[in-house]
C-alpha positions in Angstrom: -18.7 -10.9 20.5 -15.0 -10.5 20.7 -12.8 -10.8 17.8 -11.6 -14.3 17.2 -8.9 -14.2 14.5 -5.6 -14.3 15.6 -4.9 -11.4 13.4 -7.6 -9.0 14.9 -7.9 -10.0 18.5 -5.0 -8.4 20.1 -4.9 -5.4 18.4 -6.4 -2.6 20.6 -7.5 0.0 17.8 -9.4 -3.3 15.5 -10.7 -3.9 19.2 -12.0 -0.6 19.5 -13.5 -0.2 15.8 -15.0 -3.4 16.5 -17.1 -1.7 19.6 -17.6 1.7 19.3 -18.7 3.9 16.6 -16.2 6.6 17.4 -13.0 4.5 16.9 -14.0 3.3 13.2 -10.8 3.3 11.1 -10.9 5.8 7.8 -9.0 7.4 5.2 -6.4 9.0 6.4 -5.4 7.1 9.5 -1.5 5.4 9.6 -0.1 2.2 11.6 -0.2 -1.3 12.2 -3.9 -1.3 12.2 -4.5 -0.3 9.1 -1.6 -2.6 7.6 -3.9 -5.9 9.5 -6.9 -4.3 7.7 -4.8 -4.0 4.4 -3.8 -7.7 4.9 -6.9 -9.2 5.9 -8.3 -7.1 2.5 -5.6 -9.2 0.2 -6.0 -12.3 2.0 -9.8 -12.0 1.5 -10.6 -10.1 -1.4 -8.9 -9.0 -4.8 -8.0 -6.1 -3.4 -5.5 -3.6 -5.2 -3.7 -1.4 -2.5 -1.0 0.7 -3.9 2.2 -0.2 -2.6 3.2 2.4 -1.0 -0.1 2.9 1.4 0.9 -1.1 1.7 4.3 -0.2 2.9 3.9 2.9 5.1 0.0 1.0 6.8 -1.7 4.0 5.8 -4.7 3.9 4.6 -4.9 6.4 1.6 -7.3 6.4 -1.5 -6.5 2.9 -3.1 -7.0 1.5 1.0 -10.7 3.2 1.0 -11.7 1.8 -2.6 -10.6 -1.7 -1.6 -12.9 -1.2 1.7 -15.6 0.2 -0.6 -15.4 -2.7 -2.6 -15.3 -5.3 -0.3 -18.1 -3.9 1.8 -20.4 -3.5 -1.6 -19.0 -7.2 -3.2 -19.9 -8.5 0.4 -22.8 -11.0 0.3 -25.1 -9.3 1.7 -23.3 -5.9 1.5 -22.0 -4.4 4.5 -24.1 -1.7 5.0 -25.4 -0.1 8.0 -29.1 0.0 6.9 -30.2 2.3 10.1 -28.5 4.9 8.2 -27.0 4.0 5.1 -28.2 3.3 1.8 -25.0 2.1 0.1 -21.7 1.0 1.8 -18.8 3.4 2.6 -15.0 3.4 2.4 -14.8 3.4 6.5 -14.2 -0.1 8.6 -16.1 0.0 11.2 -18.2 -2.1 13.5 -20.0 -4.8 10.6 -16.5 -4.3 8.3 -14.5 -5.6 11.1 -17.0 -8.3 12.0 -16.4 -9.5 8.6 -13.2 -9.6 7.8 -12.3 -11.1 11.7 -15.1 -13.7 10.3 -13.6 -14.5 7.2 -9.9 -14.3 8.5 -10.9 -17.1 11.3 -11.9 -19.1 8.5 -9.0 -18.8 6.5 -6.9 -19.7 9.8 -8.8 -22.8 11.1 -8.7 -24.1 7.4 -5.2 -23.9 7.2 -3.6 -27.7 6.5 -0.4 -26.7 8.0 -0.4 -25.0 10.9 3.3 -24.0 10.8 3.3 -22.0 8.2 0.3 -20.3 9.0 2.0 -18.8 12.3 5.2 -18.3 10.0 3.1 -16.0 8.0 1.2 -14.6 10.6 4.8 -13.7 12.5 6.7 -12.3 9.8 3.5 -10.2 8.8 3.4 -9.0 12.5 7.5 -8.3 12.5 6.3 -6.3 9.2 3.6 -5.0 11.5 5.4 -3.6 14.4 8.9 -2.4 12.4 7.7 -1.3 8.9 9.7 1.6 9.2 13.1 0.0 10.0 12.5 -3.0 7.7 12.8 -1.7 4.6 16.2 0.1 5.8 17.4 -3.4 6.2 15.9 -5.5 4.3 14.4 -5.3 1.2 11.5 -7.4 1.6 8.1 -4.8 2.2 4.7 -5.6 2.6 4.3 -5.1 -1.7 6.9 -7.4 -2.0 5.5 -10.2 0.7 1.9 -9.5 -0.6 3.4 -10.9 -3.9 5.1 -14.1 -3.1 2.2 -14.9 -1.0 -0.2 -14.3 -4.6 2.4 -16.6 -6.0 1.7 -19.4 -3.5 -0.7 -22.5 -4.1 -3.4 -22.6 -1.5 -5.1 -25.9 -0.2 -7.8 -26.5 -2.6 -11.0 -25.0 -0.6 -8.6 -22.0 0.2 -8.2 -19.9 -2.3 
C-alpha cells in the first residue's frame, strides 16, 4: 500500500524503506529522511532526540533508542516475528507503516487545516535547507520541536 501521509509520501528514501528490505533506514544514516522520521517520532511519541542528531537529520544513538522505543511501546510491538524476537533500532518496512499510519491520523484530524500545511511547510524548508538555516536564522529543528511541545492541541490530539 503506498504511503498516505503527506509527510512520508513523496519522499523517495521513506518510499523505498517502506518496500524493500535493503533500503531500511539505521543508525548512522544523515538527511531529510531521517529528519521526517525524527519528526514523525516527536509528533507521535515522547521521543527524546538529542538536538544536535535533530538539527544535522542524522540519525545517531538518541535517533535509534527513540525507534527502539517506539517500535517496543507500539501496541502490538513492531516486530518482525519471521525473524525477530524483540524489536530493533532500524525503521524499516512495519516501522514506516506505522508511523505513515499514525501521521495520517494526526493530519486528517487536524481542525485547522492552515496551520497544519504551515507546519508541514516550514518543517519541509527545515527539511531541504537545514544546513543554511541555522546560518541565518536561528530557529533549528530543537528549537521548532519546542514551540510546537508548547502548543495546545485539539482535545483528541494530543
Amino acid at each position: 500500500m503506498p504511503l498516505q501521509s503527506e509527510l512520508f509520501k513523496d519522499d523517495p528514501k521513506i518510499v523505498a524503506a517502506a518496500t524493500a528490505p535493503h533500503a531500511h533506514i539505521r543508525e548512522g544514516q544523515r538527511g531529510p529522511h531521517v529528519g521526517k522520521i525524527q519528526m514523525a517520532l516527536l509528533a507521535v511519541s515522547n521521543a527524546k532526540i538529542a538536538d544536535v542528531e535533530i538539527d544535522t537529520q542524522f540519525y545517531g544513538p538518541s535517533t535509534a533508542a527513540a525507534v527502539l522505543k517506539y517500535k517496543t511501546e507500539h501496541n502490538p510491538p513492531i516486530i518482525n516475528r519471521a525473524y525477530q524476537k524483540q524489536a530493533d533500532d532500524i525503521v524499516g518496512v512495519m516501522t514506516i507503516a506505522a508511523l505513515d499510519r499514525e501521521i495520517k491520523q494526526l493530519e486528517d484530524n487536524s481542525e485547522d487545516d492552515a496551520v497544519l500545511a504551515a507546519v508541514y511547510g516550514a518543517l519541509a524548508i527545515l527539511a531541504e535547507y537545514n544546513t543554511v538555516i541555522p546560518r541565518i536564522c536561528p530557529v533549528t529543528y530543537s528549537t521548532f520541536h519546542r514551540v510546537m511541545n508548547a502548543v495546545q492541541l485539539p482535545s483528541g490530539q494530543g
